[in-house]
ROVEXLUM-165664 format. One record per residue (C-alpha): x, y, z; residue in three letters; residue number from 1. Coordinates in steps of 0.02 Angstrom, whole numbers. Layout:
ROVEXLUM-165664
c1	c2	c3	rest	nr
X	Y	Z	Ala	NUM
...
***
This chain:
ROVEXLUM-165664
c1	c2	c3	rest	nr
7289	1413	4815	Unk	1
7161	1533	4759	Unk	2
7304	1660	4712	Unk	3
7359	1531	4610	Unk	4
7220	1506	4511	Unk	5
7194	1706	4492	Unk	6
7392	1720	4412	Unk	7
7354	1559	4308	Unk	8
7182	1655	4235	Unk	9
7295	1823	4215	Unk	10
7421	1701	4113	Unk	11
7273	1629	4010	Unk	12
7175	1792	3970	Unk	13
7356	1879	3921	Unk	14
7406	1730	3812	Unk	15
7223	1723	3737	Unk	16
7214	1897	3687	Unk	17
7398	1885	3630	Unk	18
7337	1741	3512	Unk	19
7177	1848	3460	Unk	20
7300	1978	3396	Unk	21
7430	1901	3333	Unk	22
7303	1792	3239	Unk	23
7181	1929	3161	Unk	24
7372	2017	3117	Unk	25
7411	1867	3006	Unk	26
7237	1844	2931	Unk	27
7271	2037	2889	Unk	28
7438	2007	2823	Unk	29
7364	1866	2690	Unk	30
7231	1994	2640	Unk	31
7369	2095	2618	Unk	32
7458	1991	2488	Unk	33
7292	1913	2407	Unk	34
7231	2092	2365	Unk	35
7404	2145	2294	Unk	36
7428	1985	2199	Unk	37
7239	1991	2120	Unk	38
7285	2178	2066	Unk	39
7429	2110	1984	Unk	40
7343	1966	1888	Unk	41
7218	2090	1841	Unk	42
7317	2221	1775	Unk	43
7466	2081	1665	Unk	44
7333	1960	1613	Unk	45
7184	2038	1588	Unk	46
7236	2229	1556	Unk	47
7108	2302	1696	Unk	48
7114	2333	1892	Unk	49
7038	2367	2053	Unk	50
7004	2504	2098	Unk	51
7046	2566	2244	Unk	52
7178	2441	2295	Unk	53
7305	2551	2346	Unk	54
7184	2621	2462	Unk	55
7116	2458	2538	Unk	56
7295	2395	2558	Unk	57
7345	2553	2659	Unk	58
7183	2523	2769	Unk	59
7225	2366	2793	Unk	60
7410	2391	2836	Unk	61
7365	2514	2959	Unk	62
7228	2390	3022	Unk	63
7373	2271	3043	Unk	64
7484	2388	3147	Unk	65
7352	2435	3262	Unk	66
7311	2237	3301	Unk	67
7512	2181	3294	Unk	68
7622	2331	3361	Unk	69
7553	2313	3550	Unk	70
7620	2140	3524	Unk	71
7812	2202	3553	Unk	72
7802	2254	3699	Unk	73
7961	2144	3744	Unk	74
8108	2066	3646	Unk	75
8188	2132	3515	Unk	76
8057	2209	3429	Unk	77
8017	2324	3555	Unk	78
8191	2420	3521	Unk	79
8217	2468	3711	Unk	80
8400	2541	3743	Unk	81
8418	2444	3897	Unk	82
8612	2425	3943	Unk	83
8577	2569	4061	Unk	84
8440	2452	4140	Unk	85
8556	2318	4174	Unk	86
8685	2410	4271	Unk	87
8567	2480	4412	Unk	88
8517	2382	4554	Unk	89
8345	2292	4568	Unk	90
8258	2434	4647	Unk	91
8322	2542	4500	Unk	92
8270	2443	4385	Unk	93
8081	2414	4445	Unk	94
8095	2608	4470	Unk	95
8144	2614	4267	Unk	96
8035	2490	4219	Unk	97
7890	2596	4290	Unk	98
7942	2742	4213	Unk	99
7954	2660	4064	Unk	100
7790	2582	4074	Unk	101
7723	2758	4107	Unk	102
7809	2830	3949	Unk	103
7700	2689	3867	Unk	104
7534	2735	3944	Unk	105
7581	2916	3874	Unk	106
7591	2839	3708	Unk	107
7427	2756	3727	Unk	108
7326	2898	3775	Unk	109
7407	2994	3650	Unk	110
7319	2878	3501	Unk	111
7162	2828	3593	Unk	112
7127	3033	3636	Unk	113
7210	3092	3478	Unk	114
7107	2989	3366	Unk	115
6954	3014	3454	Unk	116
6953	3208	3420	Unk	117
7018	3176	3247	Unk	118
6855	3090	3212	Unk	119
6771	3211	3300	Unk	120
6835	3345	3160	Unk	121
6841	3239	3017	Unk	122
6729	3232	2902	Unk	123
6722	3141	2700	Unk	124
6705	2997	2605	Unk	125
6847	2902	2512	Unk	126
6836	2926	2357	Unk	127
6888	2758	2305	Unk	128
6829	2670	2424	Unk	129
6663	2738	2480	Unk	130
6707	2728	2648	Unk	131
6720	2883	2784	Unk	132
6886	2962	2797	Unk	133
6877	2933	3015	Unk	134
6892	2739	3005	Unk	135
7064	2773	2974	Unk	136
7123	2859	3142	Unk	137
6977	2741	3223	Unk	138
7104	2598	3172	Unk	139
7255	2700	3257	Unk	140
7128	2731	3402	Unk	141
7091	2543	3404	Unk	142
7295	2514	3434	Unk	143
7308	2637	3577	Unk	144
7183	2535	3690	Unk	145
7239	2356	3626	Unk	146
7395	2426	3676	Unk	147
7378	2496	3816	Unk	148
7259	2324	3874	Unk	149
7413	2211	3846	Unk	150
7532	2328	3935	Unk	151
7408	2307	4104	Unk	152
7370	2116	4080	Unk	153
7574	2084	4079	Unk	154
7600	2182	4232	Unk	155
7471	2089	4312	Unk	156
7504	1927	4237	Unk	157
7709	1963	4313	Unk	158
7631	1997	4476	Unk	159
7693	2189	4447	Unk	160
7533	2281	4539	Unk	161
7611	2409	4627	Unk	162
7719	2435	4471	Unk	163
7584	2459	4374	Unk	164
7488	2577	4467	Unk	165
7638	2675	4490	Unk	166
7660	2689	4308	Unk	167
7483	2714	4287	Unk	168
7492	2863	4397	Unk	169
7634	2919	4333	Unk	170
7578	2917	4146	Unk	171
7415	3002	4186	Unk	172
7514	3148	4300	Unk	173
7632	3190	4137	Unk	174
7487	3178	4017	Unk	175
7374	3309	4106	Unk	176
7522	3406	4143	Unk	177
7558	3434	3953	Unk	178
7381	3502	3930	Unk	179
7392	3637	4088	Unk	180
7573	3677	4090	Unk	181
7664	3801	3973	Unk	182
7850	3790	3988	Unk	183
7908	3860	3830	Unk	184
8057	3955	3806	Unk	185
8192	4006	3694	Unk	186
8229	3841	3644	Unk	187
8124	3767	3502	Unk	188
8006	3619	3540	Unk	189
8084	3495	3429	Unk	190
8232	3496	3559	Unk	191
8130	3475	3681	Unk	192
8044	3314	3617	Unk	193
8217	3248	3577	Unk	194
8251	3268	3768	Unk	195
8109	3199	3839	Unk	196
8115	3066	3705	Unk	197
8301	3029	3752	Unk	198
8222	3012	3939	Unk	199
8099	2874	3883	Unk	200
8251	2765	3812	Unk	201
8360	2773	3936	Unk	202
8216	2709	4056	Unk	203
8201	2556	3922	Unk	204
8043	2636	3840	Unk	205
8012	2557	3658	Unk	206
8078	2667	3541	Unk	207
7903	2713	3445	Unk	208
7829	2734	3625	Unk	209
7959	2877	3679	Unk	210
7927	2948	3507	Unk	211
7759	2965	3520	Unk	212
7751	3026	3709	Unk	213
7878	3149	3675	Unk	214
7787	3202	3551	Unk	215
7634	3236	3662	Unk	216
7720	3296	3802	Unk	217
7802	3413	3714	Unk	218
7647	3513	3682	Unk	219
7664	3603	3851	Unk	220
7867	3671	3788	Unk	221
7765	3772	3648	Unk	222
7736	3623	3514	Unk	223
7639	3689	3378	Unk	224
7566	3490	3368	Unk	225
7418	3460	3472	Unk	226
7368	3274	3479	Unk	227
7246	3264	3333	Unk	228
7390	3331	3263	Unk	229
7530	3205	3311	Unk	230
7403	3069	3262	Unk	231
7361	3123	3099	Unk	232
7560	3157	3057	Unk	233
7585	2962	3112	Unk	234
7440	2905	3023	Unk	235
7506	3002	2872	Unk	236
7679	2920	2889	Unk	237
7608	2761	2899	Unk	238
7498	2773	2715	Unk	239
7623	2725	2606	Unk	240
7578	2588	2470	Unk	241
7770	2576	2466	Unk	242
7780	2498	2653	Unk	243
7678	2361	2614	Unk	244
7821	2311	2529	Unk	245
7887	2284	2733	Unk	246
7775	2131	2776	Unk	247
7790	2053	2601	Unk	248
7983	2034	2632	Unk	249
7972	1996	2803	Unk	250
7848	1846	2777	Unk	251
7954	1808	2625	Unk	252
8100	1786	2714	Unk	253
8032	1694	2859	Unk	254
7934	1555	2740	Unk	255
8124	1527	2654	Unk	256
8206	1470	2826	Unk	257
8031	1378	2842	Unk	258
8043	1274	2709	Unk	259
8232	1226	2738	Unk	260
8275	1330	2572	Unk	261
8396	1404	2670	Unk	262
8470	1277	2733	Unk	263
8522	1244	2551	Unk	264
8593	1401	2536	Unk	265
8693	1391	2688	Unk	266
8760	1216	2615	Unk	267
8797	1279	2438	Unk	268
8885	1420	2520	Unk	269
8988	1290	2609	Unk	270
9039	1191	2470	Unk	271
9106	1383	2395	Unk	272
9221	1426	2555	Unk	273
9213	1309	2673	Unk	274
9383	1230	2638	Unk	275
9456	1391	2658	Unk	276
9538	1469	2803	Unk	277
9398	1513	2928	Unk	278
9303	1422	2800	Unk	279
9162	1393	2923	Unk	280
9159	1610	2968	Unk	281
9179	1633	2777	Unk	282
9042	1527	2751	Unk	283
8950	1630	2879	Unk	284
8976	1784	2757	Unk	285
8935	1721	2612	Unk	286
8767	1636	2662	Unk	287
8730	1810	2710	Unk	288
8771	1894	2565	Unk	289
8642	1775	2459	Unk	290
8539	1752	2601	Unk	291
8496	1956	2593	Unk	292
8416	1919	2423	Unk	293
8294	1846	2532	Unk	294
8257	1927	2696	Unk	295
8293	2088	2663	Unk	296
8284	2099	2855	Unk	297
8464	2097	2958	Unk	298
8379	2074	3122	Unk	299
8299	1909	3036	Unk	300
8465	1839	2969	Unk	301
8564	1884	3142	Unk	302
8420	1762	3217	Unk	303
8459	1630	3084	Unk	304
8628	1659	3088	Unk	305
8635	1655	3266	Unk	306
8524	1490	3302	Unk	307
8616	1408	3137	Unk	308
8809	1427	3132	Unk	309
8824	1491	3314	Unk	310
8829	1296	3390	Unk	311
8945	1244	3233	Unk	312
9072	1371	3250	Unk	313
9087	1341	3428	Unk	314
9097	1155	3400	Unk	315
9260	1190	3269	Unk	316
9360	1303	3389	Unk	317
9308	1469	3361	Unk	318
9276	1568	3560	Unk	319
9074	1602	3573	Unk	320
9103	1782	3584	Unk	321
9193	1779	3409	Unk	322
9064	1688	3322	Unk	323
8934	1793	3369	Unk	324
9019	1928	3323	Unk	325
9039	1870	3136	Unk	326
8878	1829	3132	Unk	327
8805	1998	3186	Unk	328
8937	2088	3065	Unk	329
8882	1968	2925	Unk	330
8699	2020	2950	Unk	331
8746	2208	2918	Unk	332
8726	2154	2735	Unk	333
8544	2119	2732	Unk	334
8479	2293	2740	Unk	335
8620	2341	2604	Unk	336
8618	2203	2485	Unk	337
8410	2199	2396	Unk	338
8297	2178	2427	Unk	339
8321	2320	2577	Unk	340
8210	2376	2703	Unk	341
8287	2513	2734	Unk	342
8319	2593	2544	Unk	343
8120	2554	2578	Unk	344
8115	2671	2709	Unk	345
8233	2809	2627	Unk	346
8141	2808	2476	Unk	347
7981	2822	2571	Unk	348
8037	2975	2665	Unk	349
8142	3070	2533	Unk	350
8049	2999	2354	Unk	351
8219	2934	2295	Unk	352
8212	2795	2155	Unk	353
8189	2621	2236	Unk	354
8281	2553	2088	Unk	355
8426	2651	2092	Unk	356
8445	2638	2262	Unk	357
8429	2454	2244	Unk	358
8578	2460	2123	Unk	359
8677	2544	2229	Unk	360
8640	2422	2352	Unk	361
8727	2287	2274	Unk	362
8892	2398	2232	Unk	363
8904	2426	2409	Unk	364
8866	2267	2480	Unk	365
8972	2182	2376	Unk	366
9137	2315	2439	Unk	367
9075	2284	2625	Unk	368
9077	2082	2595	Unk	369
9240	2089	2525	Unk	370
9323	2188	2681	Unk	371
9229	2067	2799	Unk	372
9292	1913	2711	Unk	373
9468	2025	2739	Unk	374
9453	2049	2937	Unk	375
9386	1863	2956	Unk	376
9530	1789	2859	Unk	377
9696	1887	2981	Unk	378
9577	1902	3125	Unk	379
9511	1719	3142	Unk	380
9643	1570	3173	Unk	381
9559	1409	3167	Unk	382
9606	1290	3063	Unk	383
9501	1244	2886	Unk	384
9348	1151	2934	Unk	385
9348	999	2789	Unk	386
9397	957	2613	Unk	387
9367	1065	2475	Unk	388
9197	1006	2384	Unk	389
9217	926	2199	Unk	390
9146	1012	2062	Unk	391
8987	877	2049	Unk	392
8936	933	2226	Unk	393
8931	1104	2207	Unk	394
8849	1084	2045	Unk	395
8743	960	2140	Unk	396
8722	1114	2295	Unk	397
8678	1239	2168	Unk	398
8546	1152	2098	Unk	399
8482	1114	2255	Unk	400
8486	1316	2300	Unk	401
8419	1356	2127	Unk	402
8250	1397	2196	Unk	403
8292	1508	2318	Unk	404
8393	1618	2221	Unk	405
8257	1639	2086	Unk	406
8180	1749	2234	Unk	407
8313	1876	2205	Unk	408
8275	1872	2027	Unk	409
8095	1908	2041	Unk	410
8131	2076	2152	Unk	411
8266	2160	2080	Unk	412
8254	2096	1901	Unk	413
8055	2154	1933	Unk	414
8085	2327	2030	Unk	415
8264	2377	1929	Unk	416
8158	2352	1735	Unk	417
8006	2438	1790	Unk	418
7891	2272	1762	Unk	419
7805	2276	1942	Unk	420
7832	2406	2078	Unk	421
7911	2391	2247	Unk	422
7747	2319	2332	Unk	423
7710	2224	2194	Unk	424
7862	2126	2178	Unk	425
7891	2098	2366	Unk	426
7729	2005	2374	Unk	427
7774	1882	2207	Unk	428
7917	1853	2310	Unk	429
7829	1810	2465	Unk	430
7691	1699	2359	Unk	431
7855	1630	2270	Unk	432
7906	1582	2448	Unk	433
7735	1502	2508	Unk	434
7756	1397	2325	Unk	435
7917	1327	2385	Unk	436
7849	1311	2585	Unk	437
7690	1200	2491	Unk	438
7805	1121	2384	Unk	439
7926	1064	2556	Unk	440
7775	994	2626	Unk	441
7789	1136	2769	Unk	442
7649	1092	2923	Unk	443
7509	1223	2922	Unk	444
7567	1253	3092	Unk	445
7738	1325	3042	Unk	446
7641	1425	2904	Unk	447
7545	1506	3013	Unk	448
7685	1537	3123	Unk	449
7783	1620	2996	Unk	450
7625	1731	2949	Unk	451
7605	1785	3109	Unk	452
7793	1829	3164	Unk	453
7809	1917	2987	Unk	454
7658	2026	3039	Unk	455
7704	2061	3214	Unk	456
7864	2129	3157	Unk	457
7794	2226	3018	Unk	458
7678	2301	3160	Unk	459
7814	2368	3262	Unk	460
7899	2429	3090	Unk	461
7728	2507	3052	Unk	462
7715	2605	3212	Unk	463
7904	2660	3233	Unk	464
7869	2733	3058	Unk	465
7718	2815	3128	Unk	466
7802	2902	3267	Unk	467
7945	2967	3192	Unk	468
7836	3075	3090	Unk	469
7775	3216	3211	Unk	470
7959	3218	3254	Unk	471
8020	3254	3084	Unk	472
7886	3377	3084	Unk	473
7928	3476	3197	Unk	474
8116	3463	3133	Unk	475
8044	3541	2974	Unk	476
7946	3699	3093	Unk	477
8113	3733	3188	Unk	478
8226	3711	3016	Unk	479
8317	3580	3096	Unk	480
8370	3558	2908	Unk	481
8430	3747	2885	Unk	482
8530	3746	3059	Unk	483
8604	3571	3020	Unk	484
8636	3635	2833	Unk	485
8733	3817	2897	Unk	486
8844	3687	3004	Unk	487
8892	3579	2881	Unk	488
8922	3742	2755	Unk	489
9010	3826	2892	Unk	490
9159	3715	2848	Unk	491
9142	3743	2654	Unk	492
9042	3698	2514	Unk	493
9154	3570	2454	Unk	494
9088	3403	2408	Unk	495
9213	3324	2519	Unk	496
9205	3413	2664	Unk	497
9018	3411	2652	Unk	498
9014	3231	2652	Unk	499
9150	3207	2785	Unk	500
9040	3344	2922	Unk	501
8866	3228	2837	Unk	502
8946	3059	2899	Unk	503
9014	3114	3065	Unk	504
8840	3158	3095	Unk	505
8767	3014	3064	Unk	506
8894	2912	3158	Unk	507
8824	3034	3280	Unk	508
8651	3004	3275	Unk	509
8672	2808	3253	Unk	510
8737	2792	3425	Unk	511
8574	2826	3513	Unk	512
8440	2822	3355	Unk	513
8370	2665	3311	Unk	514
8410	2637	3118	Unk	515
8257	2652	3059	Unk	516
8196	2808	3155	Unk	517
8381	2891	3101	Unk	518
8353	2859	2907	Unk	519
8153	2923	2936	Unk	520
8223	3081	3003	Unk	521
8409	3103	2946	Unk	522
8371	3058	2780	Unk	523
8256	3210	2715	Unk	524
8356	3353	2805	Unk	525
8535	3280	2755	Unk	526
8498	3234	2568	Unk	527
8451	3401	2494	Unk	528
8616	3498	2607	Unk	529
8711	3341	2496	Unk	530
8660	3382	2349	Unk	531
8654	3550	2352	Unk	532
8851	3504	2375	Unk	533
8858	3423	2197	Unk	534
8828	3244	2270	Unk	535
8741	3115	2176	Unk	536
8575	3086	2292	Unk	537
8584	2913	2268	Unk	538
8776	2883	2297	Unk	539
8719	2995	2440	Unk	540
8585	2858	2491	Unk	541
8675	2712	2494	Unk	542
8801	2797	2604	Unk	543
8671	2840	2735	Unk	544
8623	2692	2738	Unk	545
8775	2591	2733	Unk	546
8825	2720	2866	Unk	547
8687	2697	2986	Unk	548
8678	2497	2960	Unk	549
8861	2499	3011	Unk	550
8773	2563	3208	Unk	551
8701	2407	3220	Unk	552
8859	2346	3285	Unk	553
8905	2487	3397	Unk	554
8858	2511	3566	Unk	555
8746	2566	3662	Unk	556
8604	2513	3542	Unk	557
8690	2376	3438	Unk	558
8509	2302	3382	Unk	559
8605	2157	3282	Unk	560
8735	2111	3441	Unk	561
8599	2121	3552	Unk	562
8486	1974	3440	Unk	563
8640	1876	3432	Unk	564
8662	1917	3628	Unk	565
8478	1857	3650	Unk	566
8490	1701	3543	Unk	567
8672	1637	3601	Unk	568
8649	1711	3768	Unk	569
8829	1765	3745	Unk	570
8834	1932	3845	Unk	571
8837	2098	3757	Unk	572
8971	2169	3821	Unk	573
9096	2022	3759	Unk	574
9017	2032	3593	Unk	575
9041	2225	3573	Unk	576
9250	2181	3612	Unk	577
9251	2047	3493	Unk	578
9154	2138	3331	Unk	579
9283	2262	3324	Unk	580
9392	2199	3178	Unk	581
9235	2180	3085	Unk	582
9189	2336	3131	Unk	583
9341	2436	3085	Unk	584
9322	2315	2899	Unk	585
9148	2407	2887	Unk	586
9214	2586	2934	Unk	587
9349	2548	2775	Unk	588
9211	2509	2659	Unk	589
9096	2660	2705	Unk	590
9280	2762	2671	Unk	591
9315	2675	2496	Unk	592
9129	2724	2438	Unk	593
9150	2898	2495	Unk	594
9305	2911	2413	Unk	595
9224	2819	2262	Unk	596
9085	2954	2264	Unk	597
9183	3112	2256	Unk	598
9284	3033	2111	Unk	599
9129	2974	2000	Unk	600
***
C-alpha cells in the first residue's frame, strides 16, 4: 500500500515537472514569435526597430532548449537507434538501457560543469542588450540539471532503481576517467569521438546525448576541446537568428492540422486523384506535396499521414505494411519541398542562400513526386477508390483549401523576393496559422497543445544542433575535410566523378547519422571539395539534401518508418520490405538531378 502511494507521488512529481517545462517552453515559444512579429511591424510600418532583437530572440531560443530538450527523452524525438535494442534479450536490454542512461548522465555533466567554468572565465556585457555575456551558458547550464532531474525521476517513476544507480555509477566512472586518463595515440581525436559516439547509439542513447558525451569523453584520446570548450562550441551552434525560423514552422504546421485546414487539403487533393488508380495512395502523395508548404517538418506529416490515411487505406484493400510505407515515402517531400528545415540547417552551417536553396527545393521535389506517383501507380493494385469529382466540387474543394495554401505564399513568395528574411517569414506564417486556428474556433486547450509540442520538438532540434558542433570542430582540427577531399580527388577532378564518390558518401553516412546531424557536419566539408569540382553549390545543396532525406527510409535509422511504425504499430521490419519500390523511385530522382546538374 504505502509503495503504492510512493510510485503514484514519483508519477505526479515527474508529470508535474514535465508540465512545468513543457509549459514555460511554450510561453517561450510565443515570446518568441511576439518579439519577431513586433520587429517586423516596426521596421514595414513605422520605418524603425528594436534593438537588439536578434539578440533577445537567440537568448530566448536557447532559453527554450534548455527548458524543452530534456523533454525527449523518449519517442521519436529522442532519435535513439534502437533496432539493436530490440533483438537482445531482456537482460540485454536493461543492460543497454543503463548504458544508455549513463551516456546521458555524461551529457549532463558535460553542460552543468562546462557551463559552470565558462562563467567562471567569462566576463562582458552585451552590447545590445545590457546584459552579461555568462547568462548565456547559465541557460545551457540550466538544461544539463533539468535534464539530468527528469532522466532520475523516470527511472524512479518506472520502478528502474537499480538501473539507475547503475547508470549513475557508470556515467560518473567514464566522466572522471576522461579527466585522469590520457589514451591518445596516432589516431586523431575526432575518430575517436565518432567511436565512442557510435557506442552511445547502438546502446539507444539520444543522438544529441552521444554527441555531446563523446565529445567529453574524448578529451582523455588527446581532444584539443576541454568542456568549457565543447559548451561554448554548442552554445555557438545554437545562436543562429536563422533557427528560430525551426519553431516558427513547426508551430505553424501543427496549428494547420489543428484547425482542420488540413483536412481540406487532404480533401481537395482527393477530388484531384482520387478517382485514379491507387487514387487513395496518390492522394496520399499529393496531400504531401502541398501539405510541405506547410510543415516544413517530414517527421510531422509521417504523424499526420500516418494517424489520417493509414485506417482509410487499410479499409480500401491496400496490406498495412504497404500503406505505411507510402505514407513514410510521401513524407520524404517535406524537408525538400519549402518551406525546409533542413535547407534551414544547410544554410545555417555552410551560409548558402536560403532562397536559392528554397528554389531548388521545389525543382527537386517536384522530380521526386513525379517518380513516387510512378512506383505507386505499377506497384499498388487496388482498385480506384470512387467517382471522379465534377468540376463544381473541386472548385468548391479549392476554395475551401484556399487558406491554407496562402501559407506557402507568404514564405517563399516572402524569403525568394527578399521582403522578410527566413525568421521573419516563418513566424507570419505561424501567426497566419493561429489567424486561421482563431478563425476555426480551435479550444484554447488544443492551442496550447500545439504550442507546446511545436516547442518541445524545436528543443530537441535546438540541442542536436548544439552537439554536433564540437564534432564538426574537431573535424575541422583533424582536416577531416582535406582527407575526405584527397579521396574524392584521388579518383579525378571531374565533376562527375566528384559527385558520384560525394553521394556514395553520403549514402554512407545516412545509414547511421541522423539527418540533421549528417547535413550539420557533411554539409561544410563536402560543399567546398564540390565546388572546387566546378559544381554549382546550390545544385550541390539540394542534392545533399535530397540525398540524405532519401535515409529516412533506409534502415537501421529510418526516422520516418519508424513514426509510421510508432503510430500504426505496424512493425519496422515489414515496413522497411514494403518501402522498397518507393525507395528505388527516390534513388531515380536523386540520379536524374545529378545527371541534370552536370548538364546545366
Amino acid at each position: 500500500m504505502r509503495q503504492g502511494a510512493r510510485e503514484r507521488n514519483r508519477h505526479r512529481l515527474l508529470a508535474g515537472l514535465e508540465t512545468i517545462l513543457s509549459g514555460t517552453a511554450a510561453v517561450l515559444l510565443c515570446a518568441l514569435l511576439s518579439l519577431v512579429l513586433l520587429n517586423v511591424t516596426l521596421r514595414y510600418i513605422f520605418q524603425s526597430g528594436f534593438i537588439g532583437a536578434e539578440d533577445l530572440g537567440i537568448w530566448l531560443h536557447l532559453a527554450l532548449i534548455s527548458v524543452a530538450a530534456p523533454l525527449s527523452l523518449s519517442g521519436p524525438l529522442s532519435m535513439r537507434f534502437d533496432v539493436g535494442l530490440r533483438l537482445l534479450p531482456r537482460r540485454g536490454q536493461v543492460v543497454a538501457q543503463a548504458m544508455a542512461d549513463g551516456v546521458s548522465l555524461v551529457a549532463a555533466l558535460t553542460l552543468i560543469v562546462g557551463a559552470r567554468e565558462t562563467i567562471a572565465m567569462l566576463g562582458g556585457i552585451s552590447p545590445t542588450l545590457g546584459l552579461p555575456e555568462w547568462l548565456r551558458f547559465a541557460l545551457i547550464g540550466t538544461g544539463g540539471v533539468l535534464l539530468l532531474t527528469v532522466l532520475i525521476l523516470r527511472r524512479l517513476a518506472e520502478e528502474k532503481r537499480l538501473s539507475l544507480l547503475a547508470s549513475l555509477a557508470l556515467g560518473a566512472c567514464l566522466y572522471g576517467a576522461a579527466t585522469h586518463l590520457d589514451l591518445s595515440g596516432s589516431w586523431p581525436p575526432s575518430a575517436f569521438l565518432a567511436i565512442i559516439a557510435g557506442i552511445g547509439l547502438l546502446v539507444s542513447a539520444p543522438l544529441s546525448h552521444a554527441f555531446l558525451a563523446a565529445a567529453s569523453l574524448s578529451l582523455a584520446f588527446g581532444s584539443s576541446l576541454p568542456e568549457p570548450a565543447v559548451v561554448a562550441s554548442a552554445v555557438n551552434g545554437m545562436s543562429k537568428f536563422l533557427l528560430l525560423a525551426i519553431p516558427f514552422f513547426l508551430l505553424a504546421g501543427g496549428l494547420l492540422t489543428a484547425s482542420g485546414a488540413a483536412e481540406r487539403l487532404v480533401h481537395f487533393a482527393a477530388t484531384l486523384v482520387g478517382h485514379r488508380r491507387a487514387g487513395l495512395a496518390q492522394t496520399v502523395l499529393l496531400t504531401s506535396v502541398i501539405f510541405s508548404g506547410a510543415s516544413g517538418s517530414s517527421v510531422a506529416n509521417a504523424a499526420f499521414g500516418a494517424s489520417t490515411f493509414q485506417p482509410q487505406l487499410v479499409k480500401n484493400g491496400y496490406p498495412p505494411a504497404q500503406a505505411g510505407a507510402i505514407i513514410a515515402a510521401s513524407s520524404v517531400l517535406d524537408n525538400v519541398i519549402p518551406p525546409s528545415i533542413a535547407f534551414l540547417l544547410l544554410a545555417a552551417a555552410t551560409n548558402l542562400s536560403v532562397g536559392s536553396l528554397l528554389a531548388g527545393g521545389f525543382v527537386a521535389g517536384g522530380l521526386m513526386a513525379v517518380c513516387l506517383a510512378v512506383a505507386i501507380h505499377f506497384s499498388v493494385k487496388a482498385r480506384p477508390e470512387g467517382r471522379p469529382a465534377s468540376g463544381k466540387e473541386r472548385l468548391t474543394a479549392a476554395l475551401s483549401a484556399l487558406p491554407a495554401f496562402g501559407l506557402g505564399v507568404i514564405v517563399v513568395a516572402g524569403i525568394r523576393f527578399g521582403v522578410v528574411t527566413t525568421t521573419e517569414a516563418a513566424a507570419l506564417a505561424a501567426a497566419y496559422t493561429l489567424i486561421l486556428a482563431l478563425a476555426a474556433r480551435l479550444s484554447s486547450t488544443s492551442l496550447i497543445s500545439a504550442f507546446r509540442q511545436a516547442a518541445t520538438e524545436a528543443g530537441a532540434i535546438g540541442l542536436l544542433i548544439g552537439s554536433a558542433g564540437p564534432f564538426a570542430f574537431l573535424l575541422a582540427v583533424d582536416d577531416v575535410a582535406g582527407l575526405i577531399s584527397d579521396a574524392v580527388n584521388a579518383f579525378g577532378h571531374h565533376p562527375a566523378l566528384v559527385l558520384l564518390m560525394a553521394n556514395l558518401v553520403l549514402l554512407v553516412a545516412g545509414l547511421v547519422l541522423d539527418i540533421g546531424a549528417a547535413i550539420l557536419l557533411l554539409g561544410p566539408i563536402l560543399l567546398p571539395v564540390a565546388v572546387s569540382a566546378g559544381l554549382d553549390p546550390i545544385h550541390f545543396g539540394v542534392i545533399l539534401v535530397v540525398n540524405l532525406m532519401i535515409h529516412g527510409l533506409t534502415p537501421p535509422l529510418g526516422m520516418l518508418i519508424f513514426v509510421v511504425s510508432g503510430v500504426t504499430r505496424v512493425p519496422a521490419a515489414d515496413l522497411f520490405r514494403a518501402v522498397l519500390p518507393y525507395l528505388a523511385a527516390l534513388l531515380v530522382a536523386l540520379g536524374i538531378l545529378c545527371v541534370a546538374t552536370l548538364l546545366i
